[in-house]
Phi, psi and omega in degrees: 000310183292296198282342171284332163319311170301320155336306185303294182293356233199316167284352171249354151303323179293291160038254184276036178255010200240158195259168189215158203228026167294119151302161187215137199043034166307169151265146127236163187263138194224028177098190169221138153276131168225173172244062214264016154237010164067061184270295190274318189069049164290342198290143172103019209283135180256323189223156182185136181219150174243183193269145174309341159253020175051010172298342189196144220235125164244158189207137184263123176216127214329292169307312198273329204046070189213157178230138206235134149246147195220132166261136191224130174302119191267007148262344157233359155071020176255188158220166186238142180285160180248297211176149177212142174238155222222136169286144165086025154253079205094231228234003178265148193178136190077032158250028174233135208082062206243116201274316185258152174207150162199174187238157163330152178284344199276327196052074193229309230210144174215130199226123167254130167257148134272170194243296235226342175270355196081027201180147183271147160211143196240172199208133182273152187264095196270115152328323178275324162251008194067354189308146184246141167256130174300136201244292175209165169226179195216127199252169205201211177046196199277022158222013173259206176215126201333162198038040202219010191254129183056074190296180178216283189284150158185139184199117170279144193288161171323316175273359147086018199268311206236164166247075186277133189263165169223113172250092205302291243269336117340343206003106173182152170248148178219130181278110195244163213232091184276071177358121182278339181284288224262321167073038183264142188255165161187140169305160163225325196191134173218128178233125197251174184280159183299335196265004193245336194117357183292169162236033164242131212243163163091032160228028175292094162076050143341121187214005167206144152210152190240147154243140148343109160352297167274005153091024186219002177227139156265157164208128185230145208233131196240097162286014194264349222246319190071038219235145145215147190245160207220093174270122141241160195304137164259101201282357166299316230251296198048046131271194212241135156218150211297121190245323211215165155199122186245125190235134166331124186047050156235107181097217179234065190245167187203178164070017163282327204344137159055035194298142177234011198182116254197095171244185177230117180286184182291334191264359181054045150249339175278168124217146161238127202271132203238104201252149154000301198246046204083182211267126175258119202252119159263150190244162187246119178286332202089180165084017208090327183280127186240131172266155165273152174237312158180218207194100179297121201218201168125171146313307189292280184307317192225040192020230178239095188098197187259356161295340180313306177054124171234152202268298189223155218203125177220164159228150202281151219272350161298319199056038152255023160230145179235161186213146170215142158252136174251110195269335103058273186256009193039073176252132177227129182240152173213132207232154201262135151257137149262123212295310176290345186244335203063034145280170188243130190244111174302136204252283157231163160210114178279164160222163211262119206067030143255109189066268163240029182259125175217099176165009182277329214298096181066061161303080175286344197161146171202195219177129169279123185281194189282353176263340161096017194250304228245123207221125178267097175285144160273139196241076172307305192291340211256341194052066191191134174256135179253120176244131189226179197230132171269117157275130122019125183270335177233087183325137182083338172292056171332277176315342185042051180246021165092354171216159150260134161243198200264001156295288189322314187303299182310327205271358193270298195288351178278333170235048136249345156295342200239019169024052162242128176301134174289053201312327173290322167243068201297314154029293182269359173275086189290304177291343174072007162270028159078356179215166167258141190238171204295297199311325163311311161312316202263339171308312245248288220273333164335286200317290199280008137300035182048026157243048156299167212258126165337116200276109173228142189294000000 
């Protein structure tokens, strides 16, 4: 096995003297399931997450007060419906209107906010088929309980202990504290805005929130506020309190306007706030502390005007892709990070009926499987989840830290021998058919010979 590798290689070094006529660090669009006899109980798809094991794609949708299961192909990245629950069916309740949806880090658990129902609602997880059982829901509004009224955000810390809410109609965010068995909630914290009786300001109309890697930073994104408030853990403690506030034209900060969307990267030094007027990009100062640095704007990023409406902002689990959708303008955008300073380089933008993209229509939100190749968009107008794909800006650069090296190299040619997709490294499958080819190869040993290729728009 080690010498036909060596072999592999050394005939694909001869090769790569020769040019290749590969694109590089693209979108393509690879379809949609839609639904325009409600078949799926797609209308509205609002939301959308796939499972930490990528078996499978969920989607809330809006219109229908359902939550969709999709079994999804872990090589071609499509999915086929499973099964869907309907709020007030049988024994499901706290699905109406339903905006968010995301699963345990465990994929145990599955957690929906409604917007208009007021209320989380959670669901166990069959690990094998994905299929879900109403487990329970948590109620908001005026009989309910504050900071759970009109959800917007929802997001689990990384270690699968909380469930954190963005409460639009509340201004307020609540840490709700999650059974890891049972996968049932209680409150723990509730942090309301200064206009509520709080002792935080910049949570006027709340509409994201993200945790840190390590489980030691919150961040929530306010449009009523233009705001991103900055949480850190009291690990004494384990709440949460108000470290930083950053407000639209205070100081030199831009690109909060309406802010509607909040990632974090994988290495925690970024966040990116996704606002009206641009991508607001922050930094880890040390010490806990977080800075502005500056505000990506432009036609390609915050289109043209307040019709653009951009929805949601996410990163690839590598953290050198960034992506947003503008449901506004049916925009699926995709930005380059350079991983040491964290800027952001526009890359591609699909848009929706341009060349063979149909799937955009009220682009709400979207969501990455665990390999970071594969971007499930929700489609409101479209009734519809849409799948599109990223090619690899350096074919073999499994890690995307911008070069190949001779592990990747090795590990490209054991699977074209062993004629297995490289699910683990889509990377070197450049074309996405599921196997690796000599060409693929000798693209691969090009690339670590130092001509990856430049990121350009």
């Amino acid at each position: 096995m080690k010498s036909v590798t060596r072999i592999l290689i050394v005939g694909a070094l001869f090769l790569a003297a020769f040019p290749s006529g590969l694109a590089a660090g693209r979108l393509g669009f690879v379809g949609k399931l839609a639904d325009p006899e409600n078949n799926y109980h797609l209308r509205g798809a609002h939301g959308v997450a796939v499972s930490p094991d990528g078996r499978n794609v969920y989607v809330v949708s809006f219109d229908d007060n359902a939550i969709v299961v999709l079994g999804r192909d872990l090589v071609t990245g499509w999915v086929t419906f499973a099964e869907a629950h309907l709020d007030q069916s049988g024994v499901v309740r706290g699905l109406f209107r339903p905006v968010r949806v995301v699963v345990s880090p465990d994929g145990t658990h599955v957690y929906v906010g409604a917007f208009f129902g007021d209320a989380v609602a959670v669901f166990a997880r069959d690990p094998v088929s994905g299929q879900l059982e109403f487990v329970e829901a948590l109620f908001g509004g005026p009989r309910g309980q504050f900071g759970l009224t009109q959800v917007h955000g929802l997001t689990l810390s990384p270690d699968g202990q909380e469930l954190v809410v963005a409460s639009y109609g509340d201004n307020a965010v609540t840490v709700l504290q999650r059974d890891r068995l049972s996968g049932k909630l209680n409150v723990s914290q509730v942090v309301r805005d200064s206009s509520e009786g709080g002792e935080v300001s910049g949570l006027i109309r709340p509409t994201a929130v993200a945790v840190s890697p390590d489980g030691s930073h919150l961040f929530v994104t306010s449009s009523g506020s233009s705001s991103l408030v900055h949480f850190r853990r009291d690990r004494s403690s384990t709440m949460f309190f108000a470290e930083e506030i950053f407000l639209e034209g205070v100081g030199n900060v831009s690109g909060l306007d309406g802010a509607i969307s909040v990632a974090v990267s994988p290495d925690g030094l970024d966040v990116y706030a996704l606002g009206m007027n641009g991508v607001a990009h922050f930094r880890d100062r040390g010490q806990g502390r977080f800075g502005f640095i500056d505000a990506l704007a432009g036609p390609e990023v915050v289109g043209y005007g307040e019709s653009s409406a951009p929805t949601e902002i996410a990163i690839s689990p590598q953290g050198s892709a960034v992506l947003l959708t503008r449901g506004g303008d049916d925009v699926l955008v995709l930005l380059e990070r350079d991983r040491q300073t964290g800027s952001l380089t526009v890359i591609d933008a699909l848009r929706d009926d341009e060349g063979s993209v149909d799937g955009l229509a009220g682009a709400a939100a979207l969501s990455l499987d665990p390999t970071g190749r594969w971007i499930y968009v929700a489609a409101q107008y479209d009734d519809a989840v849409s799948i599109f794909r990223r090619w690899p800006r350096c074919v073999g650069d499994c890690n995307e830290d911008g070069a190949v090296s001779v592990d990747e190299l090795v590990g490209a040619v054991r699977a074209l021998l062993e004629e297995q997709p490289p699910i683990s490294c889509w990377q070197v499958d450049y074309d996405g058919d599921g196997r690796v080819t000599v060409d693929e190869i000798v693209r691969s040993v090009r690339e670590a010979l130092g001509q990856c290729p430049v990121a350009s728009v």
